[in-house]
Biopython code that builds the backbone (N, CA, C, O; Angstrom):
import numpy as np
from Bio.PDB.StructureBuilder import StructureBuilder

atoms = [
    (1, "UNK", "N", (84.744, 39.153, 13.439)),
    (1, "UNK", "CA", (83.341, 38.915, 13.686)),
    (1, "UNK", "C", (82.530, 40.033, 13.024)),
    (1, "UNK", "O", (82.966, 41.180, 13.126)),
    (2, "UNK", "N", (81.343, 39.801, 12.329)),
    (2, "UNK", "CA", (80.561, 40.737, 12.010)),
    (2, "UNK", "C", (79.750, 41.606, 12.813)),
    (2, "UNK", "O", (79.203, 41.110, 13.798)),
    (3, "UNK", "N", (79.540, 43.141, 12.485)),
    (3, "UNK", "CA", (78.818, 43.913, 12.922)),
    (3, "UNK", "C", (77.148, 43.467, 13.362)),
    (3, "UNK", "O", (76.481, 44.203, 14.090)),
    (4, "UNK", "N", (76.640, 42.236, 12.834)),
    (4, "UNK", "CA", (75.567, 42.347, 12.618)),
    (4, "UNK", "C", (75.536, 41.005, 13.465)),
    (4, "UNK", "O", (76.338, 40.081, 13.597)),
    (5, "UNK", "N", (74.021, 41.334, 14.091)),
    (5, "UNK", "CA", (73.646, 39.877, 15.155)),
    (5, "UNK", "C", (73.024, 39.071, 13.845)),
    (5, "UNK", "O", (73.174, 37.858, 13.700)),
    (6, "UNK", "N", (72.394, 39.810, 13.029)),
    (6, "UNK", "CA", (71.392, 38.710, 12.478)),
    (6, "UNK", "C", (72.276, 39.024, 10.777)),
    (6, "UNK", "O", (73.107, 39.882, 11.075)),
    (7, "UNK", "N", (72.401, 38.790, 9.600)),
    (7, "UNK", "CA", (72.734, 38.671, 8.213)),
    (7, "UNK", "C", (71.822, 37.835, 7.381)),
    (7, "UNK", "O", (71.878, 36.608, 7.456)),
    (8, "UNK", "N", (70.928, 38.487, 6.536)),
    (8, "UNK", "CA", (70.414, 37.931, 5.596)),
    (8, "UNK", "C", (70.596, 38.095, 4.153)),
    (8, "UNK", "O", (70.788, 39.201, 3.650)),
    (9, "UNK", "N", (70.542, 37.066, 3.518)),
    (9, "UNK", "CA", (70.880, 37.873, 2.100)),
    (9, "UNK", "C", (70.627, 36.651, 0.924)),
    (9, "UNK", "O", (70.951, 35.475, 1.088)),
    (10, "UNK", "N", (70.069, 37.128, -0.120)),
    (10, "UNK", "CA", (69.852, 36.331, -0.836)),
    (10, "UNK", "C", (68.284, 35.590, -0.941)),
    (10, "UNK", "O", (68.028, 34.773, -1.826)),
    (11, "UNK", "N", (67.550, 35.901, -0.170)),
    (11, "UNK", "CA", (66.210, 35.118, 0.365)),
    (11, "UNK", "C", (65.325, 34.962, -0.556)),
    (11, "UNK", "O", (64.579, 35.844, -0.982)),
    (12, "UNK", "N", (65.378, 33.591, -0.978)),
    (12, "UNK", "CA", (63.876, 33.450, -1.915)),
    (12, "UNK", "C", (62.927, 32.686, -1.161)),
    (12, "UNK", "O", (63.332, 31.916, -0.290)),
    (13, "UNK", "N", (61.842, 32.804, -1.377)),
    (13, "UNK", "CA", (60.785, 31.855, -0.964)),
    (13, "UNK", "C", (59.599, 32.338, -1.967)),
    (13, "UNK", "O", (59.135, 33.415, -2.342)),
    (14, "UNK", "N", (59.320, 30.725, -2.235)),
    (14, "UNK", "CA", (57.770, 30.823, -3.246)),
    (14, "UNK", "C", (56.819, 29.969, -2.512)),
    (14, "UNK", "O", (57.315, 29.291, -1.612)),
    (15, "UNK", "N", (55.675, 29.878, -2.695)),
    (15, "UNK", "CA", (54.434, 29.614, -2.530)),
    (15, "UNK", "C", (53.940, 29.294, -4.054)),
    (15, "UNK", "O", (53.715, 30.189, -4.868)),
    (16, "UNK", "N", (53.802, 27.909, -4.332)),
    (16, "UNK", "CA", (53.128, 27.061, -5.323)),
    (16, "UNK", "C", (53.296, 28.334, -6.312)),
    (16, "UNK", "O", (52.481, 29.234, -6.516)),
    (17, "UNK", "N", (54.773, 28.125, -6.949)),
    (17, "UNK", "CA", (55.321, 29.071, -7.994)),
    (17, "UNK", "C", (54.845, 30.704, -7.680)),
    (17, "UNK", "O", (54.927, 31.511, -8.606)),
    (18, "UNK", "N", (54.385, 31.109, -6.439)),
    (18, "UNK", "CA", (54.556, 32.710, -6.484)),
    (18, "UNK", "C", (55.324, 33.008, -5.688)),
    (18, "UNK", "O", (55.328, 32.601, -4.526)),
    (19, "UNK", "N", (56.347, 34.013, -6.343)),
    (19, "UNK", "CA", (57.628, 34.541, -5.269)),
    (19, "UNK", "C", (56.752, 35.600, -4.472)),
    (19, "UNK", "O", (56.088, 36.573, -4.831)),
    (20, "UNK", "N", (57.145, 34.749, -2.688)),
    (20, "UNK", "CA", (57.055, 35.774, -2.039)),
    (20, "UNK", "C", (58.214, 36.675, -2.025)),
    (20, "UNK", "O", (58.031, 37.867, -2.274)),
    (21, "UNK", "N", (59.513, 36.181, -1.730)),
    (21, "UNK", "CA", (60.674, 36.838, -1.509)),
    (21, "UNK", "C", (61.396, 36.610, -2.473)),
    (21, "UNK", "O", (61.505, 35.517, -3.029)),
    (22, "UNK", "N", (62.021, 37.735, -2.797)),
    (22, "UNK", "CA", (62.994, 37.634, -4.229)),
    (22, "UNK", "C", (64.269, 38.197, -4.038)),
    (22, "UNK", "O", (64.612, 39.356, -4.270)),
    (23, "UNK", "N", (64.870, 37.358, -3.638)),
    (23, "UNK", "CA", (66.671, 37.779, -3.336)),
    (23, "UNK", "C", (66.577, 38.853, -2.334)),
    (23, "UNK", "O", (66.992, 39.968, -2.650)),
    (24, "UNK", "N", (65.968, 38.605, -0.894)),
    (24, "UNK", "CA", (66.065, 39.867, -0.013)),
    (24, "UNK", "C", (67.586, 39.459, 0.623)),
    (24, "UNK", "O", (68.295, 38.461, 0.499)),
    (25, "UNK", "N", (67.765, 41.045, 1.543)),
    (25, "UNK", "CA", (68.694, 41.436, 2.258)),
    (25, "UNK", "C", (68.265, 41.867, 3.172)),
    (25, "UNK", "O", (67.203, 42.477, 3.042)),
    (26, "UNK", "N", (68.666, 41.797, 4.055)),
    (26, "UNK", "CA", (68.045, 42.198, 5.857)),
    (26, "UNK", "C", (69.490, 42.384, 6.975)),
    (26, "UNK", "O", (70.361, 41.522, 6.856)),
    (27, "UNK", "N", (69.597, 42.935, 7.495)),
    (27, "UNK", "CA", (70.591, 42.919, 8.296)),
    (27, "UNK", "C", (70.365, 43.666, 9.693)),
    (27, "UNK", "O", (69.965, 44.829, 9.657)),
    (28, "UNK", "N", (70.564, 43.147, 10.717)),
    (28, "UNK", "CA", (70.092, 43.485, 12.129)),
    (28, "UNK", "C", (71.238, 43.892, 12.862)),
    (28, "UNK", "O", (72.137, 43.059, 12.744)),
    (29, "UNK", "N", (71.634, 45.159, 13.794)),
    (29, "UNK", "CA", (72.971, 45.075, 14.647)),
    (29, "UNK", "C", (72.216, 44.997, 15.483)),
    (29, "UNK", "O", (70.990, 44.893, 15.446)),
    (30, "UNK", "N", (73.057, 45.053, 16.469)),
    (30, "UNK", "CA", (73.301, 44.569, 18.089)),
    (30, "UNK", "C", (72.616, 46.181, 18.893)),
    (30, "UNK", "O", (73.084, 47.320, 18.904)),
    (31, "UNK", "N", (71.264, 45.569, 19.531)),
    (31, "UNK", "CA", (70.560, 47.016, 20.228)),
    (31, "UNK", "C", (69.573, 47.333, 19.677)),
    (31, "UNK", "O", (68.660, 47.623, 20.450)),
    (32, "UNK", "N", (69.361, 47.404, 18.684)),
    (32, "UNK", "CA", (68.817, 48.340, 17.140)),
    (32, "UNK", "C", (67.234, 47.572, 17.136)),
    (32, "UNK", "O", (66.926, 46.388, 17.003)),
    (33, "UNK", "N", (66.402, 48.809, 17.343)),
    (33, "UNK", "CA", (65.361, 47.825, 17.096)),
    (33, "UNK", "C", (64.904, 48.000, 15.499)),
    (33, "UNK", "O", (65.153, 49.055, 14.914)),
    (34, "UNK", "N", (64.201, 46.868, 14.817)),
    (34, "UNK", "CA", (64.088, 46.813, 13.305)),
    (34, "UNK", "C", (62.807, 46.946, 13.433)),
    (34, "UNK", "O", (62.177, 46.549, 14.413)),
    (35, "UNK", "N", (62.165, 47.705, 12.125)),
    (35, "UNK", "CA", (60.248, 47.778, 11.653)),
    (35, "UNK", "C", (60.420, 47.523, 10.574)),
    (35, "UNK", "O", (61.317, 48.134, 9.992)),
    (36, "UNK", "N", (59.713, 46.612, 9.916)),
    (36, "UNK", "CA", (59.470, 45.867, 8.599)),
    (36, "UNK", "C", (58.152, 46.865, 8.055)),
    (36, "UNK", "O", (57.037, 46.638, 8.524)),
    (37, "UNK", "N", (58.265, 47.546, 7.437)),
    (37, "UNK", "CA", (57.015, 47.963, 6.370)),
    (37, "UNK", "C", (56.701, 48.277, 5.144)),
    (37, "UNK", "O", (57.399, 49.020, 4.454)),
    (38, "UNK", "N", (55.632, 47.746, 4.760)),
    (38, "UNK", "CA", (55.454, 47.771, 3.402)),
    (38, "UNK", "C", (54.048, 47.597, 3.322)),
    (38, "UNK", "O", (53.336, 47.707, 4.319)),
    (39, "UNK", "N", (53.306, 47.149, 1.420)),
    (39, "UNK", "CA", (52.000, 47.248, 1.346)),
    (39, "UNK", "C", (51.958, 45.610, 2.219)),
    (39, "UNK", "O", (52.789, 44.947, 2.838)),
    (40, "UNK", "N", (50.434, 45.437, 1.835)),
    (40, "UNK", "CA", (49.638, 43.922, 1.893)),
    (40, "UNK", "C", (50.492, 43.281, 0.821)),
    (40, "UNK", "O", (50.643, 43.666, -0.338)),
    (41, "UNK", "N", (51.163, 41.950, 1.586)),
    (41, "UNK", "CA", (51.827, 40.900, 0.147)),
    (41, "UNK", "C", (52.902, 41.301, -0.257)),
    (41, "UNK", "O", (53.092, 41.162, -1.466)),
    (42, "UNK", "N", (53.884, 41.873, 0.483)),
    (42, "UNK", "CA", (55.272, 42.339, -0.158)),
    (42, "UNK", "C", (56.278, 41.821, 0.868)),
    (42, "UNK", "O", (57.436, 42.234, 0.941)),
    (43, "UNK", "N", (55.651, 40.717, 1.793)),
    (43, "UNK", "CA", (56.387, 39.506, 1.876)),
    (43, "UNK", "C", (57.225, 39.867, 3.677)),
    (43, "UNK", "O", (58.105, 39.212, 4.235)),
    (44, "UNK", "N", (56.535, 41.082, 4.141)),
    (44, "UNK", "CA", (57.342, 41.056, 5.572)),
    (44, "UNK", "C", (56.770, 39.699, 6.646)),
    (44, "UNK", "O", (57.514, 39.347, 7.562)),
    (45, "UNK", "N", (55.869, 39.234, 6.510)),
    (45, "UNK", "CA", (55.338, 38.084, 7.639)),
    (45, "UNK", "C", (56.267, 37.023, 7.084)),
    (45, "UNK", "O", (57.136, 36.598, 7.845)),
    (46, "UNK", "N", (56.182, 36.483, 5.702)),
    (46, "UNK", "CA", (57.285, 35.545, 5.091)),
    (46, "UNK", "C", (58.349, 35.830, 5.557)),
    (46, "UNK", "O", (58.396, 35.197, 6.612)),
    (47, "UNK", "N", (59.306, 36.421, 5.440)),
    (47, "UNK", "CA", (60.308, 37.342, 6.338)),
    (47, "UNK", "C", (60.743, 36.816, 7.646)),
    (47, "UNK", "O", (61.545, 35.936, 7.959)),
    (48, "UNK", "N", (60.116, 37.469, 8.199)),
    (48, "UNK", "CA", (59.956, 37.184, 10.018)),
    (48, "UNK", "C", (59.646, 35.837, 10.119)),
    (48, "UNK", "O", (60.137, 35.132, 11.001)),
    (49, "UNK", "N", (58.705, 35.338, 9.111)),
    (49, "UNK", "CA", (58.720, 33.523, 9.477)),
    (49, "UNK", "C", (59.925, 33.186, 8.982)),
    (49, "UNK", "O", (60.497, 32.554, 9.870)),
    (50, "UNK", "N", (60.457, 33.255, 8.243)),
    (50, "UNK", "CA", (61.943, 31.895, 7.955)),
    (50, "UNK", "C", (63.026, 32.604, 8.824)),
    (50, "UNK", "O", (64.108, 32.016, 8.848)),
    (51, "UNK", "N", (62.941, 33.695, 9.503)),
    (51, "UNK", "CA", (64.022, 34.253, 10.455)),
    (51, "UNK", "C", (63.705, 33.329, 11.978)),
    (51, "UNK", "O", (64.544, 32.849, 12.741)),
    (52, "UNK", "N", (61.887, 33.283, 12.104)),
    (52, "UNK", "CA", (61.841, 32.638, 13.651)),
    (52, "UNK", "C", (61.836, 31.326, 13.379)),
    (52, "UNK", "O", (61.848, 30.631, 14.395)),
    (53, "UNK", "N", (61.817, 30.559, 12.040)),
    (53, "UNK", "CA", (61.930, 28.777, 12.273)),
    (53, "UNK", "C", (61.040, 28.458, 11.011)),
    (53, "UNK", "O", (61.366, 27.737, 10.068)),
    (54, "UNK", "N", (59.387, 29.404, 11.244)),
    (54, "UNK", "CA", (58.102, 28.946, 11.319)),
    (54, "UNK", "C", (58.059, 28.682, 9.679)),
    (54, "UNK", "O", (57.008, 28.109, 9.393)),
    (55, "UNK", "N", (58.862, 28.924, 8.565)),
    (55, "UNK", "CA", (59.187, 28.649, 7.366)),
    (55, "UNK", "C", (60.338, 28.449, 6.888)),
    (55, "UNK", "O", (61.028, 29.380, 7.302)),
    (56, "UNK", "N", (61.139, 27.570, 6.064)),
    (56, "UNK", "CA", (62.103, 27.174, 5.539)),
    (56, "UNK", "C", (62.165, 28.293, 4.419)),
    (56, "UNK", "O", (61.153, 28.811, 3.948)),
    (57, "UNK", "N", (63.678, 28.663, 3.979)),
    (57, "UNK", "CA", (64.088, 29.306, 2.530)),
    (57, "UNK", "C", (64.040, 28.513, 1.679)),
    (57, "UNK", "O", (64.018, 27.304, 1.908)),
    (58, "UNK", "N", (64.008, 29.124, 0.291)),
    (58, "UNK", "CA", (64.423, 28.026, -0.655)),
    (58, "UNK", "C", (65.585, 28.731, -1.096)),
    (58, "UNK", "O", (65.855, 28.359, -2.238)),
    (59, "UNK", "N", (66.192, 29.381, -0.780)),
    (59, "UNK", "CA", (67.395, 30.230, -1.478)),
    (59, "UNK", "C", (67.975, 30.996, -0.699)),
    (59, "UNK", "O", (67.190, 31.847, -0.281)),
    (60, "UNK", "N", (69.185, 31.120, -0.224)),
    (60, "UNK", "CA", (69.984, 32.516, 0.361)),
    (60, "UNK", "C", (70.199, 31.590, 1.243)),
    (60, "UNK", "O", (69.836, 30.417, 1.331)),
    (61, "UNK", "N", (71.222, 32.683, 2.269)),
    (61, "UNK", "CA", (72.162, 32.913, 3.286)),
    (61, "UNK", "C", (71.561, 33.581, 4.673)),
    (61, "UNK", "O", (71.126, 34.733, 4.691)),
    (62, "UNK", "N", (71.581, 32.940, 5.538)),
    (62, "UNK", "CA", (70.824, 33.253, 6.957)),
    (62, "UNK", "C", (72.620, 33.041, 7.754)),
    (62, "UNK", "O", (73.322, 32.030, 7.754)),
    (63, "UNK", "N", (72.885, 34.314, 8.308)),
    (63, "UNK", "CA", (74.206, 34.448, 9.142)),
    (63, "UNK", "C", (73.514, 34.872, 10.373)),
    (63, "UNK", "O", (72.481, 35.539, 10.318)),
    (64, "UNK", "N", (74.201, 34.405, 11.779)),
    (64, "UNK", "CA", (73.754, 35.301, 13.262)),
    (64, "UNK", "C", (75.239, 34.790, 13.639)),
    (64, "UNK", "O", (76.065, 34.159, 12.980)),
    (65, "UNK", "N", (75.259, 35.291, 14.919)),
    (65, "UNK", "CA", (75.946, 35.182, 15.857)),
    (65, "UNK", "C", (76.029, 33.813, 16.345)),
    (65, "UNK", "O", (77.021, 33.088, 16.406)),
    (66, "UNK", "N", (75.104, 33.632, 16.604)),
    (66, "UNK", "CA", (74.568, 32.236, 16.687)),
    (66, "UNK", "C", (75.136, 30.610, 15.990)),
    (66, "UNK", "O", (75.569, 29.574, 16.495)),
    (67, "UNK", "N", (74.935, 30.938, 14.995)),
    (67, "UNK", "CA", (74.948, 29.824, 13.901)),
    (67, "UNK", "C", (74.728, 30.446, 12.569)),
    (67, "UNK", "O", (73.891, 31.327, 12.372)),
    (68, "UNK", "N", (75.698, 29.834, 11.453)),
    (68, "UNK", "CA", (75.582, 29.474, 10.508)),
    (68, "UNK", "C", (74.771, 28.884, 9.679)),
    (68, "UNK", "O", (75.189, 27.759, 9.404)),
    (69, "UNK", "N", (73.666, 29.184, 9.093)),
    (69, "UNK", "CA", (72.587, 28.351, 8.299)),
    (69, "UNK", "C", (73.304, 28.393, 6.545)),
    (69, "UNK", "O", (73.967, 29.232, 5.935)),
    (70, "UNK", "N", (72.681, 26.835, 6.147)),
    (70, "UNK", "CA", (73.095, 27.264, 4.859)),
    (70, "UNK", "C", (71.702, 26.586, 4.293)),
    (70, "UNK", "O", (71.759, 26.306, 3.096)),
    (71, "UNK", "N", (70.620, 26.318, 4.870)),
    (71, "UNK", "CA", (68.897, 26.165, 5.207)),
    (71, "UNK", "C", (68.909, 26.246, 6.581)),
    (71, "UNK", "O", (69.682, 25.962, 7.496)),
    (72, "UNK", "N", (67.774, 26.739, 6.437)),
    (72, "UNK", "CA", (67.142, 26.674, 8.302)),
    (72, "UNK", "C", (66.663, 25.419, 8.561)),
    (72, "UNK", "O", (66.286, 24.789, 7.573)),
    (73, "UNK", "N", (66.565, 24.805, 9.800)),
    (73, "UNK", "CA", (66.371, 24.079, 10.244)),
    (73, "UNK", "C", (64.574, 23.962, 10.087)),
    (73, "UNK", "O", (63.911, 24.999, 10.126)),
    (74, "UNK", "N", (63.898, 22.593, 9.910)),
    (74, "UNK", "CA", (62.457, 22.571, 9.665)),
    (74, "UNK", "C", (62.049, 22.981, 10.975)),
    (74, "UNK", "O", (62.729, 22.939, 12.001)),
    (75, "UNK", "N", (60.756, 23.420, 10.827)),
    (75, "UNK", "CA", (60.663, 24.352, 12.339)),
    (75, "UNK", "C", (60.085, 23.149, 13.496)),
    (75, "UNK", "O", (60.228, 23.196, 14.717)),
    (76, "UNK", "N", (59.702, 22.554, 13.044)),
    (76, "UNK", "CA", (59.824, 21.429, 14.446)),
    (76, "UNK", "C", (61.291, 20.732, 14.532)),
    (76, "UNK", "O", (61.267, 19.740, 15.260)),
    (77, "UNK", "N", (62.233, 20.941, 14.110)),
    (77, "UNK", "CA", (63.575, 20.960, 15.071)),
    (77, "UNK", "C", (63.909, 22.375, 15.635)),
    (77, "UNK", "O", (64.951, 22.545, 16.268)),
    (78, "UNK", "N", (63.036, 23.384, 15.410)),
    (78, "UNK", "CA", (63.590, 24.711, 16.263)),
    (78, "UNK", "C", (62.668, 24.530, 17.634)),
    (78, "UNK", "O", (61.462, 24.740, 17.501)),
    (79, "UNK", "N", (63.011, 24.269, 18.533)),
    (79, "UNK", "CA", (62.013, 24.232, 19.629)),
    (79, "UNK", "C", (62.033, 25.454, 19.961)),
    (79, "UNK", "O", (62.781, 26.336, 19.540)),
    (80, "UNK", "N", (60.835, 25.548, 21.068)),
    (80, "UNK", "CA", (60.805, 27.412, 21.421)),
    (80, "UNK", "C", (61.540, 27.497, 21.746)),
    (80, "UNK", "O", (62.188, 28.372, 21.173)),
    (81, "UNK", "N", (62.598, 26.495, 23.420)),
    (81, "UNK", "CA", (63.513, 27.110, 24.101)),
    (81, "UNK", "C", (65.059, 27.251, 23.048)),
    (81, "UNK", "O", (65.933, 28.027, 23.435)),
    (82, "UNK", "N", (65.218, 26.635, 22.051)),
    (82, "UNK", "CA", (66.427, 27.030, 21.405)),
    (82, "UNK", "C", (66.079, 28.366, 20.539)),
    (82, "UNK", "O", (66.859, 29.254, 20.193)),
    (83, "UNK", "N", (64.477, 28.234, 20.252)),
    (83, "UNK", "CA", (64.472, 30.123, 19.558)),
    (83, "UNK", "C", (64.764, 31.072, 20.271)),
    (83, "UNK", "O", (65.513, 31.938, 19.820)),
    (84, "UNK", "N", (64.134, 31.184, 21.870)),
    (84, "UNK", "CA", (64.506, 31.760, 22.847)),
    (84, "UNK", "C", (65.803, 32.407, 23.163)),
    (84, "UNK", "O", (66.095, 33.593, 23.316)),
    (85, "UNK", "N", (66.608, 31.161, 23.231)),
    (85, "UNK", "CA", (67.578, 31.143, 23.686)),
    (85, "UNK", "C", (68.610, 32.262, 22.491)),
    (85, "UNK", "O", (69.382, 33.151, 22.848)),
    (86, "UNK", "N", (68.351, 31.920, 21.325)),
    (86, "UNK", "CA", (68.930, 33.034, 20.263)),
    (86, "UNK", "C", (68.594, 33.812, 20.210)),
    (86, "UNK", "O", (69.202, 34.535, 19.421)),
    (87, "UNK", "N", (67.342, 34.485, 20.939)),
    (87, "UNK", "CA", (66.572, 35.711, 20.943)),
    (87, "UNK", "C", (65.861, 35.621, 19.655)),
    (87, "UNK", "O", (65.948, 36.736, 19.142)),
    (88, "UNK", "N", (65.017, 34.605, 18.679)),
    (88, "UNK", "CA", (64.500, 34.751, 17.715)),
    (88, "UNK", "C", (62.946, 34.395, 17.950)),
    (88, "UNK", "O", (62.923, 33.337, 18.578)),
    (89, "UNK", "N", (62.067, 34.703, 17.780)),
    (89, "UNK", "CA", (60.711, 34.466, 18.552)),
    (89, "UNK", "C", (59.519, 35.564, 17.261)),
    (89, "UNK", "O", (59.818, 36.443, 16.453)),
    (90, "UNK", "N", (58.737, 35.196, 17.482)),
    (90, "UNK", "CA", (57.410, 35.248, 16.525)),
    (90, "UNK", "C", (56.503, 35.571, 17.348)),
    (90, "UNK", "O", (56.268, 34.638, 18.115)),
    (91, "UNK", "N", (55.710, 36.735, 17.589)),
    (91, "UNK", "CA", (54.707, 36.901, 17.907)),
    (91, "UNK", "C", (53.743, 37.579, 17.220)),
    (91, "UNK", "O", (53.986, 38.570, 16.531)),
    (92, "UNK", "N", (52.264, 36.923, 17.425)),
    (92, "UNK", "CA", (51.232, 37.795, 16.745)),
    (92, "UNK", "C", (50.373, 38.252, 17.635)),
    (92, "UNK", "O", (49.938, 37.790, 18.690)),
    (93, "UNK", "N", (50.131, 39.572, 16.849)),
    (93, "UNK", "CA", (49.328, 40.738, 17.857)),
    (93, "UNK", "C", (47.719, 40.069, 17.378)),
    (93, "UNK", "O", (47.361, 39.518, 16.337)),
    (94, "UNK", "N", (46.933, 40.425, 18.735)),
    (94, "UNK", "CA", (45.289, 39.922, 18.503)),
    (94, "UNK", "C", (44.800, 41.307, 18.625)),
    (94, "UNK", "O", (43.596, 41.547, 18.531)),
]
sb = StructureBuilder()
sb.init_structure("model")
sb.init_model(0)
sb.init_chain("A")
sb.init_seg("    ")
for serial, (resi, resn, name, xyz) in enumerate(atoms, 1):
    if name == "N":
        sb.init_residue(resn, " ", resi, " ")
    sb.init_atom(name, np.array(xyz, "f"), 0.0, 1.0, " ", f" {name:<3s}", serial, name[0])
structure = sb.get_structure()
């Protein structure tokens, strides 16, 4: 079994031909809390959306504990209580 709850790798996503994400890698262990930072537009909200449902990849490898993705599921088949339930969840600060 892998060290890591969450495994990402490979991640593309574009927006009407602009790469947000270009072959990322991300990897989460077990406990560990993660901070995403960077400028404006260097793609951490893209990120965190195709990890909680709220966007599909067009490219790469999404590994958890959980399940196996080889695409994420469209986010109206992720209901909250199955995001929940994986501990994967999206919140925005007001």
């Amino acid at each position: 079994m892998s060290e890591y709850l969450l495994e990402m790798s490979g991640i593309c996503k574009s927006f009407a031909g602009v790469h947000a994400l270009d072959h990322v890698d991300f990897k989460v262990r077990p406990g560990k809390v993660m901070c995403l930072a960077g400028e404006n537009g260097c793609g951490k909200s893209t990120l965190v959306k195709i990890i909680s449902g709220v966007y599909t990849k067009d490219e790469g490898e999404v590994t958890s504990r959980v399940r196996k993705y080889l695409k994420l599921l469209r986010p109206r088949l992720l209901s909250w209580e199955y995001r929940l339930s994986i501990r994967i969840c999206l919140f925005f600060q007001t």
